[in-house]
C-alpha positions, 0 to 999 in steps of 0.5 A, a space after each residue: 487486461 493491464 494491471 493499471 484497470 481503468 487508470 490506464 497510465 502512472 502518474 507523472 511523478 512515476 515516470 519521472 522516476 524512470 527517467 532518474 533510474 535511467 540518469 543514475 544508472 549511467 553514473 553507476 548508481 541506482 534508486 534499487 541499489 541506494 535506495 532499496 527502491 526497485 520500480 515496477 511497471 508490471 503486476 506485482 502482487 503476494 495473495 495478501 496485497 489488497 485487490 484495489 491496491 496497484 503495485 508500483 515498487 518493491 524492496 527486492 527482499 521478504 517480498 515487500 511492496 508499496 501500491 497505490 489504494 484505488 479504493 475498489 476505482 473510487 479515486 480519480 486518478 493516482 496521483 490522488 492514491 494513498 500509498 499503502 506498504 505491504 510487508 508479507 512476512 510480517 503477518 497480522 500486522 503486514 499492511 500500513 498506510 504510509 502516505 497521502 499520495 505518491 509525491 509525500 511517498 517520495 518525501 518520505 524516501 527523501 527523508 528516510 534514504 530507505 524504502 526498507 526503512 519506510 516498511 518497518 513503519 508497518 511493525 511500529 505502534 500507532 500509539 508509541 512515538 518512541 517507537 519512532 525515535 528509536 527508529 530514527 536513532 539507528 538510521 543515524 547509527 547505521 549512516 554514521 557506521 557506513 558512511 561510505 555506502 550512505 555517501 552514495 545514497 545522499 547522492 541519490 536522494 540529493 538527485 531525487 529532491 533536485 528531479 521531484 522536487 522533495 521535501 523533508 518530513 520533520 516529525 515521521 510519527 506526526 506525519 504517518 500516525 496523525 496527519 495521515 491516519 486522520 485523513 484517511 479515517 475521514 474519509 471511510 464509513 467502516 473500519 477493516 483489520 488492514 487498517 485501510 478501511 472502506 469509503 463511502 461508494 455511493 449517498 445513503 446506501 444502507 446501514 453498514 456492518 462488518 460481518 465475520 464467520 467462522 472459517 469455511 462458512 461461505 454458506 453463510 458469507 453467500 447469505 451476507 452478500 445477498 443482503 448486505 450494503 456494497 461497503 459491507 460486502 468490501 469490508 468483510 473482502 478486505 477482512 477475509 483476506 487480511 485473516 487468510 481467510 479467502 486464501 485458505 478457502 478455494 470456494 470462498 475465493 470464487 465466491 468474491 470473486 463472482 461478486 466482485 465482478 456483480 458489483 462491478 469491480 472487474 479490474 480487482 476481481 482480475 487482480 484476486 485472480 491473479 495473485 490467489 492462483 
């Protein structure tokens, strides 16, 4: 099975991606190298990345990725994904949304000049702009410091915004804690502790609920499943392992898997398989 499911192929704007690193590594640069951005057209994915999340890049250090949300196959297509940063060490606040879709991700990277500096959004409060600004003030430090290594990366951004067509994200907490964070909580019926949420899968299915049991109760998670709304049941999934819950539990991880696959979710119960093995 590819790692791609049902989407079969990445978006245009990720091939064109390939093309650049091709262009930039025949004048020795690089968007891994300049960028901290490593391109990846395999799976890719810790025991902690969500099931529907497709993988797409990595920083090459602490494990940290960037996918597109598939919303358990909900979206049509990836172009459409929202873009969700997975940074495994910072455990209890390791996942954040971070874009609308791939083409403002590469807003972002245009503005930032860092996928690293993109992932550290994941540690910052929603509620603390300052957060923010301090954030942006030593970028500026460090390029004023290192102005040869950010002369190559102004290169390289200068050739993603010519090939992608980028453009400059004037205010960072406006865009990543309101415009975003607003369009996505529009568009989900439960909240999970990931941040990310559940949709909508289907018109008047049923009253939906977050359901937490204590650890190693999957005697009780089987009850649950066997009652509860379809949203319900990907709300306690997402829950269960942003906690580690399933994890930490053999007999639980069977358990959502063999549900997923119930419900039809066959590409993300491979995923979970594969990343909690």
């Amino acid at each position: 099975m590819s790692y791609l499911g049902k989407y079969k192929q990445m978006p245009a704007a990720f091939e064109k991606l390939l093309v650049l690193e091709k262009e930039l590594e025949s004048h020795g640069y690089s968007l891994d190298r300049e960028l901290s951005l490593v391109l990846r057209s395999d799976f890719f994915a810790y025991n902690v990345t969500p099931f529907d999340v497709i993988t797409f890049a990595d920083t090459g250090s602490d494990g940290i990725h960037f996918g597109f949300l598939t919303d358990f196959g909900m979206v049509t297509d990836l172009d459409n994904a929202f873009i969700v940063c997975v940074s495994p060490m910072d455990f209890g606040c390791h996942i954040k949304i971070v874009a609308r879709n791939l083409q403002e991700f590469l807003n972002l990277l245009y503005t930032m000049k860092s996928a690293v500096t993109i992932s550290n959004f994941v540690q910052l409060s929603s509620e603390d702009e300052e957060q923010y600004k301090k954030l942006k003030l030593d970028l500026e430090k460090e390029e004023k410091d290192n102005p040869k290594f950010f002369e190559r990366a102004d290169f390289v951004v200068e050739k993603l915004q010519s090939a992608l067509e980028c453009q400059l994200i004037d205010n960072i907490y406006e865009y990543i804690e309101n415009t975003v964070a607003d369009d996505r909580k529009k568009q989900t019926v439960l909240t999970t502790r990931d941040g990310i949420g559940v949709v909508p899968l289907s018109p008047d299915s049923g009253e939906h609920g977050n359901f937490h049991p204590e650890k190693g109760n999957s005697k009780d998670v089987s009850v649950f499943f066997d009652q509860a709304t379809t949203e319900s049941k990907l709300a306690f999934i997402r829950d269960a392992q942003f906690t580690n819950q399933i994890q930490d539990d053999i007999e639980l991880q069977e358990l959502v898997i063999s549900e997923m696959k119930k419900l039809g979710f066959h590409d993300e119960a491979h995923r979970a398989a594969e990343c909690l093995e």
